[in-house]
N, C-alpha and C positions, 0 to 999 in steps of 0.2 A: 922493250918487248917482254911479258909477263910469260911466268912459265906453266905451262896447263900441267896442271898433278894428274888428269886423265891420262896423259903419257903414259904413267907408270902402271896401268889396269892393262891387264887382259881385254880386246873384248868385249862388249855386251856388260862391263859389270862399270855399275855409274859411283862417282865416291860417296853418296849418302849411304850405300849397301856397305862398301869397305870401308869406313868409317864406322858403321855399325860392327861389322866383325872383327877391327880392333879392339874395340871397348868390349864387344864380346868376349876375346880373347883374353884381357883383362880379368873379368868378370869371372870365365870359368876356370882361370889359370886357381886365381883368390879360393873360389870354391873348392880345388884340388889340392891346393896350400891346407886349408883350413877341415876338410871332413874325409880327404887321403882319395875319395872317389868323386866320380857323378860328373867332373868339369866336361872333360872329353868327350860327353856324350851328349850332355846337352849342347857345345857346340857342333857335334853334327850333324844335330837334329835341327839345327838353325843354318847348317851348308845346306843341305838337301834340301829346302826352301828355297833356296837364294843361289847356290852357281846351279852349273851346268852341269846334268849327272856324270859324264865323262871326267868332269875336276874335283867330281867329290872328295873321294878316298883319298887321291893323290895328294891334295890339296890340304885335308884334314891330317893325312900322316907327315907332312913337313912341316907345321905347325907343329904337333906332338912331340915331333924329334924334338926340333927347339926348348920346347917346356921339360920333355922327360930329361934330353941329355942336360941342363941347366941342374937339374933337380939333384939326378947322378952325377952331377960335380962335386958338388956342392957336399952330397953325404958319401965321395967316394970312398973312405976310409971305413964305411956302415954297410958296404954291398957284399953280401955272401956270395963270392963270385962258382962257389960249387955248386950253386942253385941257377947263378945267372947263364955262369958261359954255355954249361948246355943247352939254355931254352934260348939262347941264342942261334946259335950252331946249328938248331931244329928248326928256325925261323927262318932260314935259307931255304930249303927243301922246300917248304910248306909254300914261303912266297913264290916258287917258283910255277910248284901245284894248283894254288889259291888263282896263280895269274891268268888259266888255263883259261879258267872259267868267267871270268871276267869280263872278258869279251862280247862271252856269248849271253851276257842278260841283257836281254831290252831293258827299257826305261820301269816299264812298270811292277817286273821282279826287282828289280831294282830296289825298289822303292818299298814293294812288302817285306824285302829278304829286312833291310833295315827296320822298320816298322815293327816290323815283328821279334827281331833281335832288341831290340828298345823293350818292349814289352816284360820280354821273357826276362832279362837282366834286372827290371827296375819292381816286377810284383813276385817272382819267382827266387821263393829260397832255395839258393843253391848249396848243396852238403858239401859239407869242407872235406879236402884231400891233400893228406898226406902224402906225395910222391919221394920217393929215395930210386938212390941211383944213375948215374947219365944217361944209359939206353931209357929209363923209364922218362925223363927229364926230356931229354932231345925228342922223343917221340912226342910229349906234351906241345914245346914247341915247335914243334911241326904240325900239330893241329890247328893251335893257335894260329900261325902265322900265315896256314891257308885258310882261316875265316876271316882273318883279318884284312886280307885283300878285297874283303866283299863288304863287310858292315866296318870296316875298318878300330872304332871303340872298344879293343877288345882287354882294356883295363879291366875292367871287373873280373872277365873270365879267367887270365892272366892271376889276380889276386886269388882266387879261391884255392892255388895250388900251393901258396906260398906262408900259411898258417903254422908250419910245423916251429917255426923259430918263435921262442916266445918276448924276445926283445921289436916293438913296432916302429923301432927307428930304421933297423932291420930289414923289418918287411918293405918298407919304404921305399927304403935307400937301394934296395935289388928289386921290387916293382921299376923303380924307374929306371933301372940298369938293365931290365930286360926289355920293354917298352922302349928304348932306343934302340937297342939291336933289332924289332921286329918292324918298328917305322924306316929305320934306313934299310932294310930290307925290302921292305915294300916299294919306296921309292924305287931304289934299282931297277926292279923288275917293271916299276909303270916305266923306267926310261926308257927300258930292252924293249917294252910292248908299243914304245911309240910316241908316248906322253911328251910334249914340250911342255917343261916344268918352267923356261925363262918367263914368259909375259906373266908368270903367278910369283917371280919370288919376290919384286919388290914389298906386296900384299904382303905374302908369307913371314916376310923378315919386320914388316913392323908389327903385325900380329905376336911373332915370339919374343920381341921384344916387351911389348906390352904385356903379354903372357911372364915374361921375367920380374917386373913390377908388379903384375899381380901374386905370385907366389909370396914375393914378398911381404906384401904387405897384406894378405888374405886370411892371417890368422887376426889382425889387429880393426878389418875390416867386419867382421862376421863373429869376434868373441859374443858381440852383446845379442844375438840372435840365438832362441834354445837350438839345438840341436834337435829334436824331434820335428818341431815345429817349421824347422827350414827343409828335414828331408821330405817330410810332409807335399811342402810347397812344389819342392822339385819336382820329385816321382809325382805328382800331378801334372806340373806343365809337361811333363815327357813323355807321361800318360795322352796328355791332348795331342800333343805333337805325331806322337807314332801313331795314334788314331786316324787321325789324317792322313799319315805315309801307307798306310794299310788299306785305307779308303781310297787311294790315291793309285795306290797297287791293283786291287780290284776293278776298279769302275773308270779309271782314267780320269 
């Protein structure tokens, strides 16, 4: 008697799709290894295609956890935790807020809120900010962590606050120590709101695995590719993609 790997899906979702978002996972873990930004977003931009809008976020932030907390092990001796614990701390509140409204988007806000956050993040310079202080800190994270219940990639946004340190191992190593605190945050509150996360972990867990492999080896993967010339390539495909989710927004 042969063992059906369909077992292990959610679902409606066949293994050529999750097969394709491991090696995805792979892929933008490498590219997050290798240019500090951009993986997590391009993988969302490839959920929101492919599952079910209800398992987007949830789905994309337990993946994330996986990759960020791996990342903050790894450089836990490099995390400025007077930076992290507060936007931590504020990432509770915020998921709680974020989760309010979550509910109440149909499919096709849905669809533009991401589309449109894709956008803004990937042609949009954002001015760098210095934040000091925990109430100023904690409040940061509590914005963050109730946007991120809705477009869930909220790396980029998350990075712009954290420039004041001029060491980027640094920055790094407490990007991804904040980035776990706000995905397991968000989980929580999809579980409060109802989410059955079982029939996704098997997915989930070879995804962050593969996501672990990729970090590793994404700097050795993507050295010989310029730098210009790949971010180029990306903020293009993500360009097309949100185009789509915008189109997709609007017109159904």
């Amino acid at each position: 008697m042969s063992f059906d790997p369909s077992l292990l899906l959610p679902p409606g979702l066949d293994i050529p799709i999750a097969l394709g978002l491991v090696a995805l996972s792979f892929v933008t873990s490498a590219i997050t290894a290798a240019f500090a930004l951009g993986g997590g977003m391009l993988l969302l931009s490839v959920m929101v295609i492919v599952l079910p809008v209800s398992a987007i976020v949830p789905v994309h932030g337990l993946v994330q956890l996986g990759s960020n907390a791996g990342r903050a092990m790894l450089r836990r001796h490099q995390v400025d935790w007077s930076v992290a614990l507060p936007m931590i701390v504020g990432a509770v509140p915020g998921a709680l807020v974020g989760g309010q409204f979550v509910s109440l988007l149909p499919e096709n806000v849905f669809a533009l809120a991401i589309g449109l956050f894709i956008l803004v993040t990937s042609w949009v310079r954002m001015p760098r900010r210095a934040v000091h202080g925990p109430a100023a800190l904690i409040g940061i994270g509590t914005l963050i962590g109730a946007i991120g219940m809705i477009v869930s990639a909220t790396g980029p946004l998350t990075a712009l606050f954290l420039t004041q340190n001029p060491d980027r191992r640094v920055i790094v190593a407490t990007h991804a120590a904040i980035m776990t605190g706000q995905h397991l945050s968000k989980i929580a509150v999809f579980a409060a709101l109802g989410f059955v996360i079982g029939p996704w972990l098997p997915l989930a867990a070879a995804m962050i695995v593969a996501g672990l492999f990729g970090t590793w080896s994404g700097s050795h993967l993507l050295e010989r590719l310029p730098e210009r010339v790949f971010r180029l390539g990306l903020k293009g495909l993500l360009t097309l993609i949100a185009l789509d989710l915008v189109r997709r927004g609007l017109f159904g």
